[in-house]
C-alpha positions in Angstrom: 0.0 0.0 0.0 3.0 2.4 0.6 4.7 1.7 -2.2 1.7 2.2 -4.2 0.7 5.6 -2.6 4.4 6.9 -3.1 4.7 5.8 -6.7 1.0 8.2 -7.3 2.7 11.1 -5.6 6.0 10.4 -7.3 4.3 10.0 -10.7 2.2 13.2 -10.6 -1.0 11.5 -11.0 -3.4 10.9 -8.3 -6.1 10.7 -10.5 -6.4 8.1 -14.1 -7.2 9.0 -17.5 -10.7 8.8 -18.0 -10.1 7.3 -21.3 -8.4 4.2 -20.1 -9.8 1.6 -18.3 -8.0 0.2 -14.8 -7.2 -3.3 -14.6 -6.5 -4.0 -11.4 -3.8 -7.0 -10.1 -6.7 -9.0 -9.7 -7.5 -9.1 -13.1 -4.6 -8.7 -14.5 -2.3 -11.4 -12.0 0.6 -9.7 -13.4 2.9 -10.2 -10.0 6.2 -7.9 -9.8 7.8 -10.8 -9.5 7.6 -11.7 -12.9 9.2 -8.6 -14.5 12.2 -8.1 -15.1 13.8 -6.6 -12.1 15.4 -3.8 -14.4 12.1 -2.6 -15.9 10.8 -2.1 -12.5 14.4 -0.3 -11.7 13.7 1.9 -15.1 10.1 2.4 -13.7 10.9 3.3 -9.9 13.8 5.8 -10.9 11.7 7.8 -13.4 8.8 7.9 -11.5 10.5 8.9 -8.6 12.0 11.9 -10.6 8.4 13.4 -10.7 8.0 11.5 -14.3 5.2 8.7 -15.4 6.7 5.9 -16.3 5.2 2.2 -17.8 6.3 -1.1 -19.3 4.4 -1.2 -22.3 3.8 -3.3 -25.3 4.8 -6.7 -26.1 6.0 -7.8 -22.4 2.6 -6.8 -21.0 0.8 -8.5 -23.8 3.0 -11.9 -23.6 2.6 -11.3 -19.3 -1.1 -11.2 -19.5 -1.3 -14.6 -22.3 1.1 -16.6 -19.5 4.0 -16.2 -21.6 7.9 -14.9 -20.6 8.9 -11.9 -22.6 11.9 -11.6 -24.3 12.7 -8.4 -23.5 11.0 -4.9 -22.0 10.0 -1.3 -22.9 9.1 1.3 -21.1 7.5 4.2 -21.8 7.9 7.5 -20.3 6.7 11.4 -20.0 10.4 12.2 -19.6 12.8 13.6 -22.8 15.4 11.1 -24.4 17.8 13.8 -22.7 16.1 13.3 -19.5 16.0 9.7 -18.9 19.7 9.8 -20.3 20.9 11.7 -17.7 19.3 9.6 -14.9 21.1 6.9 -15.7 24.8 6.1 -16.1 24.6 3.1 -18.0 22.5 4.5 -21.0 22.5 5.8 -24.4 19.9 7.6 -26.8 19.8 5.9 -30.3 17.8 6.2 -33.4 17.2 8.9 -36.2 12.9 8.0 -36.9 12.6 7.4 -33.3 14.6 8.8 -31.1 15.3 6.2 -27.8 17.3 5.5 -24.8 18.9 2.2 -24.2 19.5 1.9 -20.6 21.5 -1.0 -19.6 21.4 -3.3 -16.4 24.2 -6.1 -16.6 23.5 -8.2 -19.4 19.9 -6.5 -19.8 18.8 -3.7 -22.1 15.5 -2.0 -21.6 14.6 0.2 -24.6 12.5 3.5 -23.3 10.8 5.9 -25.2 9.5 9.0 -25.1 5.3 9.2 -25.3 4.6 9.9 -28.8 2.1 13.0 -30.3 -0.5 12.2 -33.1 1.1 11.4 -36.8 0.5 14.7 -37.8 1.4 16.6 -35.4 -1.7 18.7 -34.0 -1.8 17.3 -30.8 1.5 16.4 -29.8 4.8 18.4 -28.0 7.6 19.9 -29.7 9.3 17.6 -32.1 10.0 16.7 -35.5 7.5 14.5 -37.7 7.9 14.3 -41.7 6.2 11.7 -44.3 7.2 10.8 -47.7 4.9 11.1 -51.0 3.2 7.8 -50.3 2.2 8.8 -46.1 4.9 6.9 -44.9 6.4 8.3 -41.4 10.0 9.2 -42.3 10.9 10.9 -39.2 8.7 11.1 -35.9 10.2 12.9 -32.4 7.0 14.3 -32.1 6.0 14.0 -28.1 2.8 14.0 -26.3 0.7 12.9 -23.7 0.2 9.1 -22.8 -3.2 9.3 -24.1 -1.5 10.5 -27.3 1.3 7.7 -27.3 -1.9 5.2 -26.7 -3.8 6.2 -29.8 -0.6 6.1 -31.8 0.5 2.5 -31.2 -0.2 -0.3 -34.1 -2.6 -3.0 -32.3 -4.9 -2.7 -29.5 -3.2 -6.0 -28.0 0.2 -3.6 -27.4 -1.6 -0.4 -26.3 -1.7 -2.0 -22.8 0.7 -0.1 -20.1 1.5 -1.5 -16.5 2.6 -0.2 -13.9 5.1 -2.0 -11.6 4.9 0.0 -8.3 1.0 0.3 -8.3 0.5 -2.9 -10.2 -2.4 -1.7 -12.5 -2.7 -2.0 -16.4 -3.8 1.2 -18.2 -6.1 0.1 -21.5 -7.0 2.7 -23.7 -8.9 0.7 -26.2 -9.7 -2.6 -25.4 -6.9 -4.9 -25.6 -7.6 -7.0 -22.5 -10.7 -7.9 -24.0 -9.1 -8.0 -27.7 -6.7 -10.6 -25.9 -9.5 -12.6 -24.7 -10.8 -13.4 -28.0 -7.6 -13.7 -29.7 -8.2 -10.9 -32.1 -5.4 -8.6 -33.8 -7.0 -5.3 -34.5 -5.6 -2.0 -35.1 -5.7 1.4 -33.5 -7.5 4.0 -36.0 -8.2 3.5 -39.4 -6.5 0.5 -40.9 -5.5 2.1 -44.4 -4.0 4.6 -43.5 -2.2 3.5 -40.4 -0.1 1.0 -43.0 0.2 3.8 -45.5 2.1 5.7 -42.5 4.5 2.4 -41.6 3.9 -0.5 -44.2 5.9 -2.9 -41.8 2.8 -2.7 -39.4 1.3 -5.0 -42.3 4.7 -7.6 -42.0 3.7 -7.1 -38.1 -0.1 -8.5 -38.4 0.5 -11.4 -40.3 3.8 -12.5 -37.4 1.7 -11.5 -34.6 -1.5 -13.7 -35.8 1.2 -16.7 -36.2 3.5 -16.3 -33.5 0.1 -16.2 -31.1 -2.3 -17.9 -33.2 -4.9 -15.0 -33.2 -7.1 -14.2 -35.8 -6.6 -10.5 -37.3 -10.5 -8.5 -37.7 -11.6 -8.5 -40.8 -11.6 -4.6 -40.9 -7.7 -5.0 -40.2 -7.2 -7.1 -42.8 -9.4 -5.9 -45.6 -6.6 -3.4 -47.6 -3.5 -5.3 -46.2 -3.6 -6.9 -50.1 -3.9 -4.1 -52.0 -1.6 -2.2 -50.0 1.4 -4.8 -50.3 3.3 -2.5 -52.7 3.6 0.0 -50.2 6.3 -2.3 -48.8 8.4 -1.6 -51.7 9.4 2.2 -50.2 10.7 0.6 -47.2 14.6 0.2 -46.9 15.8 -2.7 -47.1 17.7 -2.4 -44.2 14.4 -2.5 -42.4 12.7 -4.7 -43.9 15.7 -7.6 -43.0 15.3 -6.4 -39.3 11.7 -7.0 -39.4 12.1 -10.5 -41.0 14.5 -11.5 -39.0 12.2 -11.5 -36.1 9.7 -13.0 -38.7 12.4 -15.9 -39.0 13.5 -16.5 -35.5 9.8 -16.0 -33.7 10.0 -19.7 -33.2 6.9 -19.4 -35.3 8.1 -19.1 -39.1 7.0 -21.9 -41.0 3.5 -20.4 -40.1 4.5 -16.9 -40.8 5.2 -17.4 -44.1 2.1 -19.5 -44.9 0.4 -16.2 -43.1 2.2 -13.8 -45.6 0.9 -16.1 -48.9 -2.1 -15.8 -47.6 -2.5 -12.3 -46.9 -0.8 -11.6 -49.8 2.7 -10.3 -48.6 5.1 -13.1 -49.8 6.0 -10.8 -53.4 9.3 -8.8 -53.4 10.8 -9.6 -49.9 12.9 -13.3 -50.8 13.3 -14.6 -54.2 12.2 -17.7 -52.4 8.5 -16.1 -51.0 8.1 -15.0 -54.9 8.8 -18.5 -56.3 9.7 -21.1 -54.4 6.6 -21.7 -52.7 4.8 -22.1 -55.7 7.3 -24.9 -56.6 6.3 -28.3 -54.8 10.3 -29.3 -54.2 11.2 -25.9 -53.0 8.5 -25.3 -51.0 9.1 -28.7 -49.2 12.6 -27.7 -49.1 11.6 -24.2 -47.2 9.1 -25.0 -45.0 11.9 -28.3 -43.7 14.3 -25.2 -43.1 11.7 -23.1 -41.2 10.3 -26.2 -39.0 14.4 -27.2 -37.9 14.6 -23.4 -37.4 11.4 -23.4 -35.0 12.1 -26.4 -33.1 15.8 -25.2 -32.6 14.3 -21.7 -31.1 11.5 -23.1 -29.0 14.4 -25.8 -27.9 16.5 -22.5 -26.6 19.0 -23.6 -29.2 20.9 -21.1 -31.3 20.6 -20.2 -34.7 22.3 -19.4 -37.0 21.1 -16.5 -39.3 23.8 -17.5 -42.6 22.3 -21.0 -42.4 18.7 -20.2 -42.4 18.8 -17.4 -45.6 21.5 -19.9 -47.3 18.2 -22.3 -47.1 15.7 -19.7 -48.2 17.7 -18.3 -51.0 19.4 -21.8 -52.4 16.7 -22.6 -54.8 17.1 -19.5 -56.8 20.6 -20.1 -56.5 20.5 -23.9 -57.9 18.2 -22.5 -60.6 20.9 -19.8 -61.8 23.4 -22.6 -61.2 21.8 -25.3 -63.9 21.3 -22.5 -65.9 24.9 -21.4 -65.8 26.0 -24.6 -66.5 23.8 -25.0 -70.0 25.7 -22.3 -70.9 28.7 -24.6 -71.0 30.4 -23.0 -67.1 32.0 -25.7 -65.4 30.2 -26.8 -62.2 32.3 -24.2 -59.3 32.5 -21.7 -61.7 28.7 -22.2 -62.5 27.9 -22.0 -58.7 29.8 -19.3 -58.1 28.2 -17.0 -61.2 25.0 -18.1 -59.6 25.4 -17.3 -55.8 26.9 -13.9 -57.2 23.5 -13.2 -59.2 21.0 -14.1 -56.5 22.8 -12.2 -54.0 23.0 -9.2 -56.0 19.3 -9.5 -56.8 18.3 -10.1 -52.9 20.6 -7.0 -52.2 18.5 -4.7 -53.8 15.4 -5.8 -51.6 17.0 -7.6 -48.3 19.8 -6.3 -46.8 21.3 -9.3 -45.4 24.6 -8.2 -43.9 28.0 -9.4 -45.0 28.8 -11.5 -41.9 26.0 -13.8 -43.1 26.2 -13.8 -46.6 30.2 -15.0 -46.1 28.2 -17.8 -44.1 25.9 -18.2 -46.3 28.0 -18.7 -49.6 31.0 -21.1 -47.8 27.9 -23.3 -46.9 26.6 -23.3 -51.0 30.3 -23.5 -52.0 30.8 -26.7 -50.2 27.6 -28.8 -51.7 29.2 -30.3 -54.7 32.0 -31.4 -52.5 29.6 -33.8 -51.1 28.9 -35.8 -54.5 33.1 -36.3 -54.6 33.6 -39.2 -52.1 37.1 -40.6 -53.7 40.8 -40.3 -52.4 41.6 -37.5 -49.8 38.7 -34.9 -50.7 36.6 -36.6 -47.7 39.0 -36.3 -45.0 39.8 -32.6 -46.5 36.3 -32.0 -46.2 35.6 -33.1 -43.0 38.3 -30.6 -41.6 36.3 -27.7 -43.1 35.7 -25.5 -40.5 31.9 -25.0 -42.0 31.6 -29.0 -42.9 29.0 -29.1 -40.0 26.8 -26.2 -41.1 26.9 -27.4 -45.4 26.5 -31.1 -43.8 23.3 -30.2 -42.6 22.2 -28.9 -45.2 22.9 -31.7 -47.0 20.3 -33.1 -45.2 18.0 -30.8 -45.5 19.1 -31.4 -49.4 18.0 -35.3 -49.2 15.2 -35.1 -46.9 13.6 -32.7 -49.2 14.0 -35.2 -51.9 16.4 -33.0 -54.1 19.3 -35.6 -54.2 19.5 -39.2 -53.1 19.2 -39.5 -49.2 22.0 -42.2 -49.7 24.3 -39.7 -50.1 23.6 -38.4 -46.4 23.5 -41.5 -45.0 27.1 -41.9 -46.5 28.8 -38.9 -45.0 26.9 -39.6 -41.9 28.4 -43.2 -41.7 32.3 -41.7 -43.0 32.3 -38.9 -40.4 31.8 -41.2 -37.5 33.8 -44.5 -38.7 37.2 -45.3 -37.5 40.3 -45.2 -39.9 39.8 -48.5 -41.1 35.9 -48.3 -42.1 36.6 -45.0 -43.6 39.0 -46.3 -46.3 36.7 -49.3 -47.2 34.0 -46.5 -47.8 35.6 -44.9 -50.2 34.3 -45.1 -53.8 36.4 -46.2 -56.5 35.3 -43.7 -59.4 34.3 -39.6 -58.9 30.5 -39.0 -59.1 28.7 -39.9 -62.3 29.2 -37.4 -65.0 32.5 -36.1 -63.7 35.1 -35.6 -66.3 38.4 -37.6 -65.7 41.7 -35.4 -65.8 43.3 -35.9 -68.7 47.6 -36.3 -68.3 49.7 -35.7 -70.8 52.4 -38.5 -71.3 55.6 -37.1 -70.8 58.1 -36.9 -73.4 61.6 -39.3 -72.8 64.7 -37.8 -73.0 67.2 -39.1 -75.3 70.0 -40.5 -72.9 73.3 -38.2 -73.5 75.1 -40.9 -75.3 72.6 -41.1 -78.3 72.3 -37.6 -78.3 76.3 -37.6 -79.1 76.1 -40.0 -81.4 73.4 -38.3 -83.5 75.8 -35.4 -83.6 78.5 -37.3 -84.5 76.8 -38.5 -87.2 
């Protein structure tokens, strides 16, 4: 009861909104000790500063299903320049949204500013711009938490709690949205995607990752607004689907994008493989390993999963090549170079990966060459494990014989002894044999003299 009564004089507020509704720990069963002791730090500190101060969004929506979040936000009446310079460990980032990153240990809690309308009428002093199409380019514009209510994309992550009185502000029914497993947005639908066309890439992973259905009003123009995702830069776009990828929920996030009409322009693989029985198979394998491995806690790694997304493009360019008359590595090689220079222009996969990515499609025909040393040389690879598991994925899919696993499963695991009898006598069918040219004898001296002397 103290704390409670000192975190209302602290905040400022003795008195709620009348716009929200108050659900009270009873309701809510959200107990403080289930958040992460540096949200409630982040919270105490600014309230006690004479600012309000909530965790907001995603944690309080995963909090109230039963679920863990993965990490917190908080949001706050205070400046980026004030919450910066109540902590020491923090750090204001971002150009559209201007944030601070305050930092506990090994934890990072991401606090914003409340945020004024789009266009600017009701909110504080700030900075809001939009492109040609109504897309938000630039948005430091600050109000009240009314304001930063309205502004936020689904009613499910307009819920704010607070950890000292333990209540949950909800401005527009999300507790009861939650209930029914709807996703519904805040405001007219149209033209809050026309402002941030991501918020369209947002519905489809929300409805998979927690199985909810999205209204029908919400999803009416997210079809015919799918272009719109073409002005966004590809640097954001790869951010967004890399939490589409590692949600632990991504073989049904894609099927959610075909079917809301989303798949076109963001992988080569979402524009055709899917419609290709062998690919697809090969895909959704990927994205089901990929699940289990997150829901297992397991890591992942982000090189493997887009070399499996983006590999049949690349073996298409790769036969292709190789009609042309290209020798197989050279072939491969021309091809990984053309898909990742198409994907660049609409995925902005960084470097680091596509390194990973490549040495993992480099290695594949190294597999069908299972004669002399080129096994054991292979097996030292430092990326053998990675491209052997594709492999799998490879046979399991039904795009080369599963023997072929089976083989390098057996050889990486057999003694000295087995290994040798494995080996085959002859390269892989089709391989062209060296040719040597004999060499030339040389004339013994003598000869040579006595042809001179002649």
């Amino acid at each position: 009861m103290i704390r409670k009564f000192l975190g209302k004089v602290f905040s400022g507020r003795l008195f709620r909104p009348a716009a929200s509704k108050v659900i009270p720990f009873k309701v809510h069963r959200i107990a403080r000790d289930r958040i992460s002791r540096c949200a409630i730090t982040t919270c105490e500190t600014l309230q006690k500063s004479g600012h309000t101060a909530y965790v907001v969004g995603g944690a309080v929506r995963d909090l109230m299903l039963g679920g863990v979040p993965k990490d917190y936000d908080v949001a706050t009446s205070a400046r980026p320049e004030q919450v910066r310079a109540l902590f020491r460990r923090s750090r204001i980032i971002g150009r559209r949204f201007r944030l601070v990153h305050v930092m506990c240990g090994n934890e990072t809690i991401e606090v914003s500013t409340f945020r004024g309308s789009a266009d600017g009428t009701d909110g504080d002093s700030g900075d809001q711009s939009t492109d040609e199409h109504g897309r938000i380019l630039r948005d430091n514009v600050f109000g009240s938490l009314e304001d930063d209510a309205r502004r936020r994309d689904f009613t499910i992550n307009a819920l704010f709690y607070d950890p000292v009185r333990e209540e949950v502000l909800d401005y527009h029914n999300g507790v009861a949205d939650l209930k029914a497993r709807r996703l519904r947005m805040i405001g007219e639908p149209e033209l809050r995607f026309r402002e941030d066309p991501v918020r369209m890439l947002r519905a489809a992973r929300f409805a998979a990752a927690l199985n909810f259905d999205i209204e029908p009003r919400t999803r009416k123009p997210i079809r015919a607004m799918a272009d719109l995702l073409r002005n966004v830069p590809p640097s954001r776009l790869f951010d967004e689907m890399m939490k589409f990828l590692l949600s632990g929920h991504a073989a049904e996030g894609v099927r959610r994008l075909r079917k809301e009409g989303l798949h076109h322009g963001l992988l080569p693989l979402l524009d055709v493989i899917l419609e290709q029985p062998l690919g697809e198979r090969f895909v959704m394998l990927a994205l089901d390993n990929t699940d289990k491995r997150v829901n297992d806690g397991k890591p992942v790694s982000p090189g493997f999963l887009f070399a499996a997304l983006l590999w049949h493009e690349v073996l298409a360019a790769w036969k292709q090549a190789e009609s042309r008359g290209l020798n197989t590595m050279p072939a491969l090689f021309h091809a990984m170079d053309q898909i990742g220079q198409m994907q660049a222009e609409k995925l902005a996969i960084p470097r680091r990966f596509g390194g990973d990515m490549k040495e993992i499609w480099a290695l594949q025909p190294r597999f069908s060459n299972r004669t002399g040393r080129r096994p054991y040389h292979l097996l030292e690879h430092m990326r053998f494990r990675a491209a052997f598991d594709f492999l799998l994925l490879r046979c399991e899919s039904g795009e080369i014989d599963a023997e072929i696993g089976q083989w390098w499963e057996k050889f990486q695991h057999a003694d000295e002894v087995a290994r040798a009898g494995m080996l085959l006598t002859e390269g892989p069918a089709g391989a062209r044999k060296r040719r040597h040219r004999p060499r030339s004898k040389k004339k013994p001296a003598t000869a040579k003299a006595e042809t001179g002397a002649a």
